[in-house]
Residue, then its C-alpha position, 0 to 999 in steps of 0.5 A: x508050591x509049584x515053581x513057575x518059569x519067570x522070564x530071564x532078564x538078558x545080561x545087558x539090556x543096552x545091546x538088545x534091538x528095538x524088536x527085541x525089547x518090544x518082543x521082551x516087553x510083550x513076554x513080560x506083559x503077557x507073564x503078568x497077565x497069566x498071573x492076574x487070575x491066580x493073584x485074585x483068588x489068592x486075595x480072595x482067599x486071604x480076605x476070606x481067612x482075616x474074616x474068619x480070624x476076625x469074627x472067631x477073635x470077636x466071639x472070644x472077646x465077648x464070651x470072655x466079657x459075658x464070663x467076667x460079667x456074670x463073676x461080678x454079678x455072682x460076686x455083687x449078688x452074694x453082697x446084696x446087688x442085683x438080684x438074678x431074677x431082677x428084669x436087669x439080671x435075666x437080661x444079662x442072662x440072655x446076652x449071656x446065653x446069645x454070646x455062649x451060643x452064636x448060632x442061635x441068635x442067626x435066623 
């Protein structure tokens, strides 16, 4: 990252004059000023990353729910429980299908 000059602070703020400390005080401001349009898009970038992060940590969450879903079913299945063909179990199917495939569930 590139280094940006900061304004130096003077040793002792006591002996500085009136015209002094307006002309420091307008330096600083104008740093800061400078500085605003590259802050914003830094944030804007770092909110852009956790809506990434978010939505990918979302995803995962619900493939991983879907898949011990669909284990369960298989297991119930086997003992007699809910019958893949059933009207309840084509509809875990489908949720399966939408959480394995985001993509197509846009549009």
């Amino acid at each position: 990252m590139a280094k940006q000059n900061t304004p130096e602070l003077p040793s002792d703020d006591s002996q500085m004059t009136k015209e002094e400390l307006n002309a420091r005080r307008e330096e600083i401001t104008t740093f800061y000023k400078d500085n605003i349009p590259h802050l914003e898009i830094q944030a804007d970038y770092e909110m852009l990353l956790a809506a990434i992060e978010k939505a990918r940590a979302e995803r995962m969450q619900a493939q991983m729910f879907m898949a011990q879903q669909y284990a369960s079913q298989k297991d119930v299945s086997k003992d007699g429980g809910v019958d893949p063909n059933s009207e309840e179990g084509k509809a875990f199917q489908e949720a399966m299908e939408k959480a394995m495939n985001p993509e197509s569930k846009q549009g």
